[in-house]
C-alpha positions, -999 to 999 in steps of 0.1 A, spaced: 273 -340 -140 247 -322 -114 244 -354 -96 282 -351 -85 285 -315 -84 263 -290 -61 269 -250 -54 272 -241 -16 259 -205 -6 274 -185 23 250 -169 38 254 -165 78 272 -138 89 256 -108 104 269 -77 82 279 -59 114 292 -29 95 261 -25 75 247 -13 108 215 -31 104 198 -59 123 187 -70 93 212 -98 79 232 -88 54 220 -110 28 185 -97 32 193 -62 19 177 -58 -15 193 -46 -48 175 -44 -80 139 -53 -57 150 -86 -39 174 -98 -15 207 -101 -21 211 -138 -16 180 -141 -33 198 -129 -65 228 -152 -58 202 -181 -58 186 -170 -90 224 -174 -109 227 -208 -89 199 -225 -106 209 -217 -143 240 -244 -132 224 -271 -109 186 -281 -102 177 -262 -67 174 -289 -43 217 -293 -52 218 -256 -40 230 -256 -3 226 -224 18 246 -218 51 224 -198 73 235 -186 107 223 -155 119 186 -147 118 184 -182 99 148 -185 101 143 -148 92 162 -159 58 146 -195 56 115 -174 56 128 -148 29 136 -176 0 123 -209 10 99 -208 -17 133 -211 -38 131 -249 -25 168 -249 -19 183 -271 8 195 -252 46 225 -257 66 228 -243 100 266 -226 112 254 -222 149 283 -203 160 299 -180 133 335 -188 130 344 -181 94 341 -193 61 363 -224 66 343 -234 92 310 -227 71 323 -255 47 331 -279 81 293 -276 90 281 -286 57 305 -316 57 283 -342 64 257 -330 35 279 -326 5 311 -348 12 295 -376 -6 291 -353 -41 328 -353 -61 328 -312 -63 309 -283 -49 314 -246 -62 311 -219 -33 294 -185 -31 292 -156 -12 253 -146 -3 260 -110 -9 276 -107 -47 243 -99 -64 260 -92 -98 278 -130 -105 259 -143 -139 253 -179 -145 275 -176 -175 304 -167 -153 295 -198 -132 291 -220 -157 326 -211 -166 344 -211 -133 328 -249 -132 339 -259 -164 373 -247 -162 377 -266 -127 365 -298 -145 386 -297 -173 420 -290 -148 407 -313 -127 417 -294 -100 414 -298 -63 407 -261 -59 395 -233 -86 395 -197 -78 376 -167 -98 397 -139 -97 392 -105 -108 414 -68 -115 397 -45 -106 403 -5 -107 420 -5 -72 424 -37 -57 433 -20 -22 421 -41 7 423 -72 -13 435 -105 -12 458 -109 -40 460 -142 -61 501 -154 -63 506 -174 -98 533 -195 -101 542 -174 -133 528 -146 -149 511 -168 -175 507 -196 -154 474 -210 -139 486 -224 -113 481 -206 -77 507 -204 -54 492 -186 -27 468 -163 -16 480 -130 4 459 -108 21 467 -71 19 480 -69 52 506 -94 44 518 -82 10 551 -77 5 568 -49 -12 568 -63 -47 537 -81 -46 516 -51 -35 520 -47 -71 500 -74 -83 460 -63 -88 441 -100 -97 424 -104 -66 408 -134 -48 366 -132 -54 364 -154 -26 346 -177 -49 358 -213 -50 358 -248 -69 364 -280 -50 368 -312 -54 356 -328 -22 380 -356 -14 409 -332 -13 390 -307 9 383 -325 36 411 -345 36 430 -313 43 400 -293 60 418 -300 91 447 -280 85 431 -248 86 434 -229 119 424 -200 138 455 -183 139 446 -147 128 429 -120 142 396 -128 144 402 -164 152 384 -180 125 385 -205 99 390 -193 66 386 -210 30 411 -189 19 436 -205 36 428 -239 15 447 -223 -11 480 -230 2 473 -256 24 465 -282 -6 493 -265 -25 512 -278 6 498 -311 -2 509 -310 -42 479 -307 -51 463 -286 -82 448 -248 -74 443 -232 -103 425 -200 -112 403 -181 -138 393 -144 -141 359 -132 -146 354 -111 -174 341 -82 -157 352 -76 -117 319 -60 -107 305 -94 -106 324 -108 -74 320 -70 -62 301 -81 -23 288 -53 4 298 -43 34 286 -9 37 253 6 29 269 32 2 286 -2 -20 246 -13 -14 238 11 -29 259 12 -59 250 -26 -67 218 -16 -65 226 16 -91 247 -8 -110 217 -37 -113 197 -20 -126 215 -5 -150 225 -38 -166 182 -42 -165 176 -12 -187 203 -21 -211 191 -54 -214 152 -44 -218 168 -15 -243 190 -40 -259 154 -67 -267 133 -31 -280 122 -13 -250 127 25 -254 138 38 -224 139 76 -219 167 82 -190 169 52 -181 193 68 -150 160 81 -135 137 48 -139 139 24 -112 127 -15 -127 134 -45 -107 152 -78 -120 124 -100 -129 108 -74 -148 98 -84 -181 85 -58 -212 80 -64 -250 92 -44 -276 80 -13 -286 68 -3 -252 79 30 -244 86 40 -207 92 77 -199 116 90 -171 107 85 -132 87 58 -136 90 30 -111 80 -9 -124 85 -33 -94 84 -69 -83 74 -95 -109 55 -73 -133 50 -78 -169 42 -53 -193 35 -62 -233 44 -44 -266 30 -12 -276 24 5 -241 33 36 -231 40 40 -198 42 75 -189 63 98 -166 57 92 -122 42 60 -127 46 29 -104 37 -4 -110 39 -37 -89 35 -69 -92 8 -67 -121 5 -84 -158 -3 -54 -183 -9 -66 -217 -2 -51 -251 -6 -13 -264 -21 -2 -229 -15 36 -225 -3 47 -189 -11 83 -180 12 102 -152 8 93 -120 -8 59 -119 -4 32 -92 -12 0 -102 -3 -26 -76 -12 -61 -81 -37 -59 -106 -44 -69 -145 -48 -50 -171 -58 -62 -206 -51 -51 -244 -61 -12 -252 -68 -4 -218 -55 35 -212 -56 45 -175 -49 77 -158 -38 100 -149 -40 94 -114 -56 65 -114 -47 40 -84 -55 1 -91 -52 -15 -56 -49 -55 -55 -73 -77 -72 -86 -50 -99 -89 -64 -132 -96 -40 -163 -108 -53 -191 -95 -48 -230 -99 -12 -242 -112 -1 -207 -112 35 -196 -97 43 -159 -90 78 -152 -84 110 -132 -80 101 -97 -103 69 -96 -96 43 -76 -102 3 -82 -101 -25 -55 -111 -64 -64 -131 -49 -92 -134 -59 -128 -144 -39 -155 -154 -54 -186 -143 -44 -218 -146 -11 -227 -164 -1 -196 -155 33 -184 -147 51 -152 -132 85 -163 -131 108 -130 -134 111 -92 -143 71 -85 -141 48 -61 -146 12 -75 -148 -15 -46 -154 -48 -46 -171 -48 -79 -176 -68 -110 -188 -42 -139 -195 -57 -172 -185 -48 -208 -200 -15 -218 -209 2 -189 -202 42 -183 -198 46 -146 -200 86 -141 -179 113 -118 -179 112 -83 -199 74 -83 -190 50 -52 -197 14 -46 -202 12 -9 -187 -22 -5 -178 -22 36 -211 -22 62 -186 -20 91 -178 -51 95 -177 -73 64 -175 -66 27 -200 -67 0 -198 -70 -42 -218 -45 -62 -227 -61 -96 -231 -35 -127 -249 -56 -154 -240 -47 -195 -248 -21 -212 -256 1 -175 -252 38 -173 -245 53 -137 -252 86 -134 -225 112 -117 -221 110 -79 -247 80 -75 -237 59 -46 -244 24 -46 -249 5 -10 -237 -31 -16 -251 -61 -19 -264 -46 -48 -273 -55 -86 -276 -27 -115 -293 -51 -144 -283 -51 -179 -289 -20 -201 -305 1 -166 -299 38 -157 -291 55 -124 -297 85 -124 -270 115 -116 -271 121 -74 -293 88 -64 -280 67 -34 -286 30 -45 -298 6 -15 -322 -25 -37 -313 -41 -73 -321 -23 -104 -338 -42 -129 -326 -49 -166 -333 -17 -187 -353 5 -159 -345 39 -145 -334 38 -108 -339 73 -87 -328 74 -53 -327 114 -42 -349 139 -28 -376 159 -46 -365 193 -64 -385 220 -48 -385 250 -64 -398 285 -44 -401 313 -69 -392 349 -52 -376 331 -22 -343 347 -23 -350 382 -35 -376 382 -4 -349 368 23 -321 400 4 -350 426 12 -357 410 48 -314 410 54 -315 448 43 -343 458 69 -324 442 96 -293 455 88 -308 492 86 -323 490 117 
């Protein structure tokens, strides 16, 4: 079936009331582009490279944005409406037998609703299939015409300007989401004009055109209308985005995740977490991040683009940005994993410590006032308060290497290149600059001087001056 049938994307217009120079399709709901969502749905129904995009304005800002998607790009040069979107990609899908059309900015359509609108096109063997929708107030609309109330047929489609009295009565509107067959379309594609206001082509006009031509337009309606909803504004932006990820918490609620106001937690689409994980209000879990059973993420948290596995405890307040975490690990609170940190199973990261391309082993422990850069740490180790691997000389950066078993002593300071050996102490205060070997005692501060009397002798000498 795929190799006769391939979805079309529309995805070149400029969004001029969004106010933005940002295209349209390139404002993110739910933590990703909105086309980028429409390409995700796509690829449930076809393989990717049978996904066409239309790209006009900014094109190589959104070839940039979801190439890695590997889906195939079609230029509109010159912007002239959807119908003449469809004329531009003529010469690369006329040879398939249908294509099904999308708009870039309806974040919400599910590949089940796809997969419908497709099959019930193939089964009418229709030349044209519509999606339709009732929504709450279908003002501003397009209304879908039926033959007869319980017909599938389409006679028309009306826009709301040119309703007339008793059809400003009907509410299924036109999703502006098509089925074709191809050898209808553009025998027929020449009959659509520019006679309107804007002087475009519009698909919509195929409708009656190919009814014209006694041929079959049919529609079905989607099950729910906020899937077809598109944006034009920045306040319906919004309200997708409000919307998405709602549907996201119901979904991670409805496979075990407990949720506490979900309302207040913000999780992106791709966002995957296993059951029994708890995750407290405000907490933010972005980009492609995947979190395990058992954890507890706790309240202000924000996590991007990291793998956390199973019963890891987050604390308030963490940030954990592109990082790992293994089994039992608890972090926080405050703790801020930049890229590249790696904690190890049942490690300890706490109060306002601070990890970058470091690894701690397993159960190593960092508990306060840290800075951890460029580091590998082995299992065991107890790095104390205030300790910092000095990792940058100005100009490049250099890895500090804490051996098993080490203790580091509160507010040591370790100059990399630098190697702690297995099982060695550094004492509390010492500035580190050569390698430590396996199971000695490092030092690196001044000598303790101690001058008995000193300051009852430099009170008496204040006093005297200060009677004079």
């Amino acid at each position: 079936m795929t190799n006769n049938f391939a979805i079309v994307i529309m995805a070149a217009g400029k969004g001029t009331r969004l106010k933005s120079r940002r295209p349209k399709v390139l404002h993110e709901v739910g933590g990703k582009p909105l086309l980028a969502h429409v390409i995700s749905a796509a690829a449930h129904i076809v393989p990717a490279n049978d996904i066409y995009v239309i790209i006009g304005h900014e094109a190589e800002q959104i070839r940039a944005a979801v190439g890695d998607a590997q889906v195939q790009f079609i230029l509109q040069a010159e912007q002239r409406g959807t119908g003449h979107a469809i004329m531009c990609a003529r010469p690369q899908v006329e040879r398939l037998e249908n294509i099904l059309v999308l708009s870039g900015d309806v974040p919400l359509i599910r590949p089940e609703t796809i997969g419908k609108l497709r099959n019930f096109h193939l089964a009418k063997k229709a030349s044209m299939t519509i999606l339709t929708a009732e929504p709450p107030d279908p003002f501003g609309y397009g209304r879908v015409v039926r033959a007869s109330a319980s017909s599938e047929r389409v006679r028309a489609i009306v826009e709301q300007k040119a309703l007339s009295h008793s059809q400003q009565k009907l509410r299924e509107i036109n999703s502006g989401i098509y089925v074709f067959a191809t050898k209808p379309l553009f025998t027929n594609i020449d009959g659509l004009t520019t006679n309107n206001a804007h002087q475009e082509f519009y698909l919509t006009d195929m409708a009656a055109i190919l009814v014209r031509a006694k041929k079959t337009v049919v529609a079905i309606k989607a099950d729910d209308p906020v899937e077809v909803l598109g944006v034009n504004t920045l306040a319906e932006l919004a309200a997708l985005d409000t919307t998405l990820r709602a549907r996201k918490c119901n979904e991670l609620m409805a496979s075990g995740v407990s949720i506490y106001r979900p309302e207040t937690c913000v999780i992106d689409a791709e966002v995957e977490i296993g059951p029994d994980t708890i995750i407290e209000p405000f907490v933010q879990i972005l980009g492609r991040t995947s979190i395990g059973s058992d954890c507890r993420v706790r309240s202000y948290s924000i996590i991007n683009n990291s793998q956390i596995a199973d019963n890891v405890h987050i604390k308030p307040g963490c940030m954990i940005d592109q990082a790992n975490v293994a089994s039992s690990a608890i972090l926080g609170p405050y703790s801020h994993l930049r890229p590249g940190s790696d904690i190890g199973e049942g490690a300890h990261i706490g109060n306002f410590v601070e990890t970058k391309k470091a690894k701690l082993g397993r159960g190593s422990k960092a508990n306060h006032l840290t800075y951890l850069g460029d580091a590998e740490i082995g299992p065991g180790v107890n790095v104390g308060a205030g300790t910092i691997t000095c990792n940058y000389d100005g100009a490049h950066k250099h890895v500090t290497i804490i051996e098993e078993g080490a203790f580091i002593g509160s507010d040591s300071t370790l100059v990399a290149p630098v190697r702690i050996g297995k099982g060695a102490y550094i004492a509390a205060g010492s500035t580190i600059t050569a390698d430590v070997p396996a199971d000695s005692l490092a030092l690196g501060r001044g000598r303790q001087t101690v001058k008995e009397g000193w300051a009852k002798q430099r009170r008496e000498t204040q006093a005297k001056t200060k009677n004079k």
